[in-house]
C-alpha positions in Angstrom: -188.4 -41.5 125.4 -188.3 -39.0 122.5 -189.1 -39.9 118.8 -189.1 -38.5 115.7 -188.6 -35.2 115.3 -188.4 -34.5 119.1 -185.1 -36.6 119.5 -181.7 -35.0 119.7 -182.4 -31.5 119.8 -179.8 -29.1 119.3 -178.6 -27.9 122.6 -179.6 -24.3 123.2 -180.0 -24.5 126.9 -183.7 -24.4 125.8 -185.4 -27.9 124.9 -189.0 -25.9 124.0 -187.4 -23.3 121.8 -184.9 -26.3 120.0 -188.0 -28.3 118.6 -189.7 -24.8 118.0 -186.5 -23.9 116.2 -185.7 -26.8 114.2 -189.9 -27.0 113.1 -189.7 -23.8 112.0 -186.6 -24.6 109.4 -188.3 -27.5 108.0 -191.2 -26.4 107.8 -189.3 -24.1 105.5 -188.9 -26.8 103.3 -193.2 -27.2 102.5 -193.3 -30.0 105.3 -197.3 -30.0 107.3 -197.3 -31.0 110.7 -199.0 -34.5 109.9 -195.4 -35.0 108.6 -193.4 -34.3 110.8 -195.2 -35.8 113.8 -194.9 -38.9 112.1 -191.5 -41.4 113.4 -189.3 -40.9 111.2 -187.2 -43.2 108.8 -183.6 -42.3 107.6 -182.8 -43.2 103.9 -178.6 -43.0 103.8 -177.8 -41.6 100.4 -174.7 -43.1 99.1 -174.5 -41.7 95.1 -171.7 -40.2 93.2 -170.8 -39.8 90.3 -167.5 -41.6 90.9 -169.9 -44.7 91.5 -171.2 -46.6 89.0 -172.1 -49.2 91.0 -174.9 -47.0 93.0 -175.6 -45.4 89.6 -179.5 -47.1 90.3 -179.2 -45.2 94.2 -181.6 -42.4 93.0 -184.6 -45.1 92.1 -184.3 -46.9 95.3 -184.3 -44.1 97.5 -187.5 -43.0 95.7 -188.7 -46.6 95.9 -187.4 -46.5 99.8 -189.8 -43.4 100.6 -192.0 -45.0 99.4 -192.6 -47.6 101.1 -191.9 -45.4 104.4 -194.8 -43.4 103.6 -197.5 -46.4 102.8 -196.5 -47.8 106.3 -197.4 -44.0 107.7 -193.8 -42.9 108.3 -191.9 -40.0 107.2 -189.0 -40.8 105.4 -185.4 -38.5 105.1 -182.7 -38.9 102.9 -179.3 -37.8 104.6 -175.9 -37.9 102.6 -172.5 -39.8 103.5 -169.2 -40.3 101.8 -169.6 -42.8 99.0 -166.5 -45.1 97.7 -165.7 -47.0 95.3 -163.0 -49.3 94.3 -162.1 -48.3 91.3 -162.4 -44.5 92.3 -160.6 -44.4 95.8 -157.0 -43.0 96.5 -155.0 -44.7 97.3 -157.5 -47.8 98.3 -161.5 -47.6 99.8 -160.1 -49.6 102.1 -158.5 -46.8 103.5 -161.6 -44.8 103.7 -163.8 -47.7 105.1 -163.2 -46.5 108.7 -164.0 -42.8 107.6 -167.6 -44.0 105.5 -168.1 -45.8 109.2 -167.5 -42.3 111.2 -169.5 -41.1 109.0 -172.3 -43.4 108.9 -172.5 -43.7 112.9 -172.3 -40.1 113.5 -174.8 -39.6 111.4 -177.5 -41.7 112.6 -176.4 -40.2 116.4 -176.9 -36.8 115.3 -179.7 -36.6 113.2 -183.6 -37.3 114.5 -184.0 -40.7 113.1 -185.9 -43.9 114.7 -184.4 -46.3 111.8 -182.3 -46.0 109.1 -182.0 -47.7 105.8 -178.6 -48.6 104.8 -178.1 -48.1 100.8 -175.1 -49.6 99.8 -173.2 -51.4 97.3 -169.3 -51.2 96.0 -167.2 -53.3 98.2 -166.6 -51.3 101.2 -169.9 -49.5 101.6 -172.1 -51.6 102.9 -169.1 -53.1 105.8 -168.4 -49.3 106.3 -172.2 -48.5 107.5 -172.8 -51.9 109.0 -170.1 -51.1 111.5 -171.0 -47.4 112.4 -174.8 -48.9 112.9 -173.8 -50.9 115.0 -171.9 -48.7 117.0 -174.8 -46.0 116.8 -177.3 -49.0 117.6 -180.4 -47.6 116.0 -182.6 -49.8 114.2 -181.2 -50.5 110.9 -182.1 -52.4 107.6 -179.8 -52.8 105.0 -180.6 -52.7 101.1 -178.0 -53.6 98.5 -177.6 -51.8 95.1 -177.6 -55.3 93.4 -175.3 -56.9 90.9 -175.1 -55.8 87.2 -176.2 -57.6 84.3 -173.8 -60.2 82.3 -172.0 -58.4 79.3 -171.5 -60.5 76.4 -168.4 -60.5 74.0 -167.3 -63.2 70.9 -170.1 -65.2 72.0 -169.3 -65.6 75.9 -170.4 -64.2 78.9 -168.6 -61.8 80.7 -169.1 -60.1 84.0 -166.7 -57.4 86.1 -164.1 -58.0 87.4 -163.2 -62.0 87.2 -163.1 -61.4 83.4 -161.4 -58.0 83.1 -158.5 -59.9 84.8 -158.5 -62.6 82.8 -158.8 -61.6 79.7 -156.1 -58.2 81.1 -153.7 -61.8 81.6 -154.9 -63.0 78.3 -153.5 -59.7 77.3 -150.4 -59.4 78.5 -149.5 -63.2 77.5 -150.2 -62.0 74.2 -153.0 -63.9 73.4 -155.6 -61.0 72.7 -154.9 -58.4 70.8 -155.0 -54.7 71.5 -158.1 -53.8 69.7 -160.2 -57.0 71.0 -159.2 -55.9 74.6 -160.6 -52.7 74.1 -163.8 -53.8 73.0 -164.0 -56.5 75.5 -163.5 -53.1 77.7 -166.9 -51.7 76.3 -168.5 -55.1 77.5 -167.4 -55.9 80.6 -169.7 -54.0 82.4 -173.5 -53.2 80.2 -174.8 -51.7 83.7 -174.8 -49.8 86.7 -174.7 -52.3 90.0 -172.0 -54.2 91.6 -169.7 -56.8 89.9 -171.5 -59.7 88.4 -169.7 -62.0 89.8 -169.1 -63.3 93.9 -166.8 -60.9 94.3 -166.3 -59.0 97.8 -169.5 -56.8 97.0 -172.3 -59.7 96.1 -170.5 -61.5 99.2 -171.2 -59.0 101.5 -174.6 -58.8 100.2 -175.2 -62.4 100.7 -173.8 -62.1 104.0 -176.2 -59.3 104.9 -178.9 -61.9 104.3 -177.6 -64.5 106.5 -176.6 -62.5 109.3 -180.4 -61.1 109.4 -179.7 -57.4 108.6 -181.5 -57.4 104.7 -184.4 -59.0 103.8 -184.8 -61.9 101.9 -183.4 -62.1 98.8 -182.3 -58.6 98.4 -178.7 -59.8 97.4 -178.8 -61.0 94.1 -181.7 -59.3 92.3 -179.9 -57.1 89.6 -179.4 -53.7 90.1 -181.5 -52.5 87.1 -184.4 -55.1 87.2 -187.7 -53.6 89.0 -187.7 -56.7 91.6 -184.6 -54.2 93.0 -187.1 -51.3 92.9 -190.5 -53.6 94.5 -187.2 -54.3 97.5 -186.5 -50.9 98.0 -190.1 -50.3 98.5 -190.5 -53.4 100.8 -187.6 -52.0 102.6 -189.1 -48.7 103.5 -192.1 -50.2 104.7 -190.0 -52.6 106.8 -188.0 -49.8 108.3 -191.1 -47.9 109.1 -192.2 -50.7 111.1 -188.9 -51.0 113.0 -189.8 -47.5 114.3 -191.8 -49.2 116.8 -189.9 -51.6 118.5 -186.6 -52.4 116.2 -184.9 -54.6 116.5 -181.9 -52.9 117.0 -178.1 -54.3 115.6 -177.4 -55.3 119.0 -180.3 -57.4 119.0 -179.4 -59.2 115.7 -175.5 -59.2 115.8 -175.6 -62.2 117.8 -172.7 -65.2 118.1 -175.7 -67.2 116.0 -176.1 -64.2 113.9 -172.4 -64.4 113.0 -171.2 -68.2 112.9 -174.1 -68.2 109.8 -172.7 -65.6 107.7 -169.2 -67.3 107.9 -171.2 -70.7 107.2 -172.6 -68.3 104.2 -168.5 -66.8 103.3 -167.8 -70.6 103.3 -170.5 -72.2 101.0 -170.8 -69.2 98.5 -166.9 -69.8 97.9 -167.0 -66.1 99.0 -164.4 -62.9 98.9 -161.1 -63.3 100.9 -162.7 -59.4 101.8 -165.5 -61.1 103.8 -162.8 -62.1 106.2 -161.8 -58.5 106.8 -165.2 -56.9 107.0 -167.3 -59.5 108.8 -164.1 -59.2 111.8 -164.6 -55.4 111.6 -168.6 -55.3 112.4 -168.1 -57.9 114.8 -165.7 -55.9 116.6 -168.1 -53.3 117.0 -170.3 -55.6 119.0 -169.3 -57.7 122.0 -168.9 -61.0 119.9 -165.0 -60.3 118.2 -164.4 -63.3 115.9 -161.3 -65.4 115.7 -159.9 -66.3 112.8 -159.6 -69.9 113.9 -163.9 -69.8 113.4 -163.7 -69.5 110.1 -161.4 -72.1 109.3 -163.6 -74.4 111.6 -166.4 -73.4 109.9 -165.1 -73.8 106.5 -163.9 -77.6 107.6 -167.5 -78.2 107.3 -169.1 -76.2 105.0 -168.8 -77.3 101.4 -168.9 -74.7 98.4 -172.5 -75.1 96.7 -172.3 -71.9 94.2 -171.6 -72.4 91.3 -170.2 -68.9 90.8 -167.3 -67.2 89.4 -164.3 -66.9 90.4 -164.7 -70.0 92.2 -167.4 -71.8 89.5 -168.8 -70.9 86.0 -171.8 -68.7 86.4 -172.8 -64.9 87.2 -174.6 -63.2 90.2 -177.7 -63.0 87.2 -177.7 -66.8 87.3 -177.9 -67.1 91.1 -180.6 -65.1 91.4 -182.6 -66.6 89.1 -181.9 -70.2 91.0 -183.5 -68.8 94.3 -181.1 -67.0 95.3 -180.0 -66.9 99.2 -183.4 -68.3 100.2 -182.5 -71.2 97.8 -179.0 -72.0 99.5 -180.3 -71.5 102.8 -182.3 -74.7 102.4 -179.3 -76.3 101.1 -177.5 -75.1 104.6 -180.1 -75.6 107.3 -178.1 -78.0 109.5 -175.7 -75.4 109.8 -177.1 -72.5 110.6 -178.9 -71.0 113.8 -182.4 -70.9 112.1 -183.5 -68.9 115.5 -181.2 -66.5 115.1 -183.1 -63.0 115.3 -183.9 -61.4 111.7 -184.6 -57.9 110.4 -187.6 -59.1 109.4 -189.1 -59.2 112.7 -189.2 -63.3 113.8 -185.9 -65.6 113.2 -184.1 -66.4 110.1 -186.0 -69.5 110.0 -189.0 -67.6 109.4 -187.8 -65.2 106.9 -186.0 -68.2 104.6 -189.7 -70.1 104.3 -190.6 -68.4 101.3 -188.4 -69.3 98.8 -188.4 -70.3 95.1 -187.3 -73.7 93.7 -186.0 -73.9 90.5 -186.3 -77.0 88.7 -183.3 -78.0 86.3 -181.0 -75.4 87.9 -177.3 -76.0 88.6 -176.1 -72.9 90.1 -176.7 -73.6 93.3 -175.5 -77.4 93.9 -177.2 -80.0 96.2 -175.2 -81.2 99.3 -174.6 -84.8 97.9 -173.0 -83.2 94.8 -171.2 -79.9 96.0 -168.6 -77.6 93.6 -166.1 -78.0 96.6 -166.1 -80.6 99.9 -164.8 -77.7 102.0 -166.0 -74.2 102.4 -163.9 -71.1 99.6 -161.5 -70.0 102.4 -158.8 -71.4 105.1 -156.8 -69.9 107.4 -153.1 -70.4 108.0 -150.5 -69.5 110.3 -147.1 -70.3 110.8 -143.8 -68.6 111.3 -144.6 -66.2 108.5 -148.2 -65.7 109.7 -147.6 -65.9 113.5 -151.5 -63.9 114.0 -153.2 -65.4 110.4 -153.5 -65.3 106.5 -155.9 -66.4 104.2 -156.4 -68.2 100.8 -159.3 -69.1 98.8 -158.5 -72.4 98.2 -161.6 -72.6 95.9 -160.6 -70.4 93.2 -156.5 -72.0 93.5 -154.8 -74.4 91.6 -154.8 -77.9 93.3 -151.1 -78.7 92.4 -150.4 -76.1 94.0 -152.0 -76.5 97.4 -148.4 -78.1 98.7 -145.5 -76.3 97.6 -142.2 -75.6 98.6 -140.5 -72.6 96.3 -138.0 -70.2 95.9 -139.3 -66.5 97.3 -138.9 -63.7 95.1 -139.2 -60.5 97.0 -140.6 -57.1 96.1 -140.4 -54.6 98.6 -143.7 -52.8 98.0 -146.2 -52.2 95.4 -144.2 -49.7 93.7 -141.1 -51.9 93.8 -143.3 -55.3 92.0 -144.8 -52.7 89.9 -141.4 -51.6 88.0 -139.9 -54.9 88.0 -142.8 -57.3 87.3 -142.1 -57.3 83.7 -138.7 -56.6 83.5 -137.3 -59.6 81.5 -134.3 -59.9 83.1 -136.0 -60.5 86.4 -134.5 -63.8 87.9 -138.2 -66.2 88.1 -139.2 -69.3 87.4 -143.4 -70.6 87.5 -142.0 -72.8 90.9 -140.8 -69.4 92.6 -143.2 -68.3 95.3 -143.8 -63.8 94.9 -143.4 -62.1 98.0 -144.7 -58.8 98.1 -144.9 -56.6 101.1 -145.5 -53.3 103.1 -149.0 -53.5 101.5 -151.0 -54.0 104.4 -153.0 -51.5 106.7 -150.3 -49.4 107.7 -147.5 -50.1 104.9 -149.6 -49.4 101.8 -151.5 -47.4 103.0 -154.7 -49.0 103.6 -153.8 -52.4 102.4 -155.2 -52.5 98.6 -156.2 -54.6 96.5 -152.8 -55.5 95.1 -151.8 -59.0 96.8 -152.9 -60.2 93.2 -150.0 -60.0 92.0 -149.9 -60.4 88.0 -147.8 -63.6 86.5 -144.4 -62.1 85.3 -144.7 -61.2 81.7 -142.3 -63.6 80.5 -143.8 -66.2 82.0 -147.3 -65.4 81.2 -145.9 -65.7 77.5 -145.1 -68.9 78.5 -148.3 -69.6 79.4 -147.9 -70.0 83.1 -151.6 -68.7 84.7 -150.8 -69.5 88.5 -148.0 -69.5 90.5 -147.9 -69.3 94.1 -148.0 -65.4 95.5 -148.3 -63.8 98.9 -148.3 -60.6 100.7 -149.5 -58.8 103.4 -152.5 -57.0 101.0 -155.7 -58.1 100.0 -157.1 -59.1 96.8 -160.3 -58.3 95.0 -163.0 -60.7 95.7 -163.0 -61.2 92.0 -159.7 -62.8 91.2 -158.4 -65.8 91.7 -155.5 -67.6 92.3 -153.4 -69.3 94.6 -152.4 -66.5 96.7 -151.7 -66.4 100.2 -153.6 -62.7 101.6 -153.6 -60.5 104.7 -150.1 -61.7 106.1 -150.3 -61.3 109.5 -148.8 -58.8 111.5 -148.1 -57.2 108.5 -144.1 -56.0 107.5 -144.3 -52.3 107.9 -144.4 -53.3 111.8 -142.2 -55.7 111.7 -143.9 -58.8 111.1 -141.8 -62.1 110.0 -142.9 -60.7 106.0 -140.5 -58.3 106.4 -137.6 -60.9 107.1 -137.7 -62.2 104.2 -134.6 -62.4 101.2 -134.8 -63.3 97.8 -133.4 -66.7 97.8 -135.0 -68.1 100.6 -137.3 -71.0 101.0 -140.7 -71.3 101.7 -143.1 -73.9 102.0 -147.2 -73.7 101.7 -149.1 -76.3 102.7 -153.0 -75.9 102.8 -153.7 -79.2 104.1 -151.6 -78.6 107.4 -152.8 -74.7 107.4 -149.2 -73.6 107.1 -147.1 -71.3 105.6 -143.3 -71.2 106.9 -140.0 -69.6 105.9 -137.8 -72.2 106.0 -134.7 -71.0 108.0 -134.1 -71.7 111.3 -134.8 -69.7 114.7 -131.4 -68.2 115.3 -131.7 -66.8 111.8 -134.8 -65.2 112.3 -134.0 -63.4 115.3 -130.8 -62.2 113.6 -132.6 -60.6 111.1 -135.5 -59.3 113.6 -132.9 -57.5 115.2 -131.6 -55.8 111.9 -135.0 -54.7 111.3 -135.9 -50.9 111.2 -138.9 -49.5 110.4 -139.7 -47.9 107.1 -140.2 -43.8 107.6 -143.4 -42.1 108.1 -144.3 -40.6 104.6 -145.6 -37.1 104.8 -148.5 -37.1 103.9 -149.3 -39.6 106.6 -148.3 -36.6 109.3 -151.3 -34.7 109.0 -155.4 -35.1 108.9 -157.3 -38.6 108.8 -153.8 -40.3 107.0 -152.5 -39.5 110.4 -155.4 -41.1 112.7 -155.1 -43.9 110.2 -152.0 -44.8 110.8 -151.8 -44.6 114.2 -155.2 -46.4 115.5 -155.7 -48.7 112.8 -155.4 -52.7 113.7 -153.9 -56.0 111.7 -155.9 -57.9 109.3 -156.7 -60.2 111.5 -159.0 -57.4 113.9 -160.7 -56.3 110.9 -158.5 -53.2 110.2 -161.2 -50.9 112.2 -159.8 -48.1 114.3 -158.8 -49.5 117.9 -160.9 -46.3 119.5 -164.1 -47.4 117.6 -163.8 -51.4 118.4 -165.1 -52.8 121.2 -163.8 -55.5 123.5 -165.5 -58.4 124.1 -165.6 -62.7 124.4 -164.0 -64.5 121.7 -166.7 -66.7 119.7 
């Protein structure tokens, strides 16, 4: 079998003259032939300018060559799309599936024996995880890292937990206009990922459990030179993998799987982890159901002490031990034989770990932060396929409820009305926002967070009970029912539903209902037409978007790019 630079030549109907040509254009670029008969290491480069949170990207890549180059490899940077949340039109979640296209054909087309996966914001590391494992070449992954704590009137602060709630503290009117700015200038003192265990830092941890990053690489800060001494480890790692892997297919195991939902559950993790963790399991032949992380969860108590579920800051964590730390916490849970990108079992690579006396951010078993795990699942008439709520970062009152639903047809439509005064809401209504999912929105953003009504948030109401068939940053918090599905742009129960009607939540049973009865429900199923096709969703990737991508509960890959499978 061909390696390194002999590997997927260009077809010119002459193999000889393909390597001859392609030597003769890189050599071009000052390489010796020491180099290039050396296996060869891909380094995916994921900067932009539009993204602070792989502002440190150029250091690691350096740091990543590295280490590629003391283990006697040659390493080559290659670039893909980068996203971020912040930056992304009109959601990254609607270019996750293009960053994964890109990512897989990549690594297929390009003469690489492993590749280093450099990611960070949100979407990016799910996005490559996916097309690796679809491209099935061996593959390490290395997070950007969280940034740094801000500090403001003599309390922490760290993106985005605190930009939304001291944005609610803002529109209640209780912070003013100039002390929101400069809380603005402090939210976020660095480049990295949000400082909190928001959907990027659970991904990372994730990563760690499900054997694809070494240990530890999800909580070291993005700016502190441990980040820069695991790049470097990384390289040398993925030069070693040149010989022999493994390969994601080797490592994406049931095991492999069932511990990073144990890892979701006891980090009181991003609703987002749901999503993404179904997406890259789809691409294997061990799909997950949403009913395994609700079992899962049913035994897995919260142990982090973390916002938006706890108190503390991705900083903290790390220095408590980070995931090597929990992972002791968590051994009678997880599949310690599970295969590791480290070369032996996850057992193996979680020996090593550092113990930290006097810390509290990562709690002992006989005194958890929650009995049961950050997320549930619950179905219903509303939900016939699944939605999720964090039930670790919602109010406990409001874990039964039965309220009136207040409906917004879309984001636009909650936008302009939210704050209208003479909107008809009480705090014991129940928001219903929808067309926000995959196909509605599109690409179902971040939005399911719906903001407190002004007038109430003057009242000084901070939760209410919310829902919709969007998602919600892995930052906030609230008790907000996510990822209704099938969602209402295809005619999913969401889009039944009238201002005026009743609904009922109840955590405990795993249920959300709309509270008429069947006859109704089919009478208004048959009235139901489909919203129009906007036009921009005709043409070009909007179009392939619309028309291959799945329900939350699939992972919203592409249907072409999934691949079947047993149920775990």
């Amino acid at each position: 079998m061909s390696n390194g630079l002999r590997q997927g030549l260009t077809s010119y109907g002459d193999t000889a003259f393909s390597l001859f040509l392609r030597k003769a254009f890189i050599k071009g670029m000052g390489y010796s032939d020491d180099a290039l008969d050396r296996p060869i290491v891909g380094i995916t480069d994921t900067y932009s300018d539009f993204n602070p949170c792989h502002g440190n990207v150029p250091q690691l890549i350096e740091a990543v060559k590295r280490g590629v180059m003391l283990a006697g490899a040659m390493p080559m940077v290659f670039p893909t799309i980068s996203i971020h949340e912040s930056f992304a039109f009109p959601t990254s979640m609607f270019l996750r599936n293009l960053m994964a296209m890109d990512t897989e054909e990549m690594i297929r087309a390009l003469p690489v024996d492993s590749v280093v996966l450099i990611g960070g914001c949100d979407k990016t590391i799910p996005a490559q995880v996916m097309g690796a494992a679809s491209a099935d070449k061996p593959a390490i992954v290395l997070p950007t890292g969280p940034m740094l704590v801000g500090h403001f009137k003599g309390e922490q602060l760290g993106a985005c937990t605190d930009c939304r709630r001291l944005w609610g503290e803002y529109r209640g009117e209780r912070m003013s206009g100039e002390d929101i700015e400069r809380a603005n200038e402090r939210l976020v003192p660095s480049v990295g990922t949000c400082g909190v265990m928001g959907t990027a830092s659970t991904i990372a941890c994730m990563m760690e459990a499900l054997g694809l990053s070494l240990p530890g690489s999800a909580s070291i800060p993005a700016v502190h030179a441990d980040r820069i001494r695991m790049a470097e480890l990384t390289g040398k790692r993925a030069a070693e993998m040149t010989k022999g892997g493994p390969k994601p297919s080797e490592i994406l195991t049931k095991d492999a799987f069932r511990n990073a939902i144990v890892m979701l559950q006891a980090i009181g993790g991003s609703t987002n982890g749901v999503v993404h963790l179904s997406a890259i399991a789809g691409r294997t032949r061990n799909p997950i159901s949403l009913e395994t992380y609700d079992e899962v969860g049913r035994n897995t108590p919260v142990l982090v002490d973390l916002k938006p579920t706890g108190q503390h800051y991705m900083e903290h964590f790390h220095q408590a031990g980070g995931v090597p730390r929990l992972m002791q916490e968590l051994k009678d849970l997880l599949a310690l034989d599970a295969r590791h990108v480290a070369g032996g079992t996850l057992g193996d690579a979680i020996k090593t770990f550092e113990d930290v006396p006097g810390q509290t951010v990562i709690r002992p078993r006989t005194a958890p932060l929650k009995s049961e795990g950050g997320l549930v699942v619950l179905r219903g008439n509303l939900a016939p396929r699944g939605a999720v709520l964090k039930q670790g970062a919602a109010a406990a009152k409001l874990m039964q409820h039965e309220g009136r639903a207040v409906v917004f047809d879309s984001v636009a439509d909650m936008t302009a009305r939210i704050d209208d005064p003479s909107l008809d809401v009480t705090a014991d209504d129940i928001l219903v926002m929808r067309n926000a999912g995959p196909i509605g929105a599109p690409g179902m953003p971040e939005a399911g967070y719906i903001p407190i009504p002004k007038k109430l948030a003057q009242q000084g109401v901070k939760d209410m009970v919310r829902m919709s068939d969007a998602r919600m940053s892995g930052t906030a918090f609230g008790t907000i029912v996510l990822h209704i599905s099938p969602e209402a742009a295809v005619g999913g129960p969401l889009a039944l539903v009238k201002t005026g009607d009743r609904i009922r939540l109840d955590v405990k049973a795993r249920r959300i209902d709309l509270l008429i009865d069947d006859a109704e429900m089919k009478k208004r199923q048959a009235a139901w037409r489909p919203p129009p096709v906007p036009e921009v969703a005709q043409r070009g990737y909007a179009k392939l978007y619309r028309e291959h991508v799945q329900q939350a509960d699939e992972g919203c890959d592409f249907d072409f790019l999934a691949r079947p499978g047993d149920k775990t």
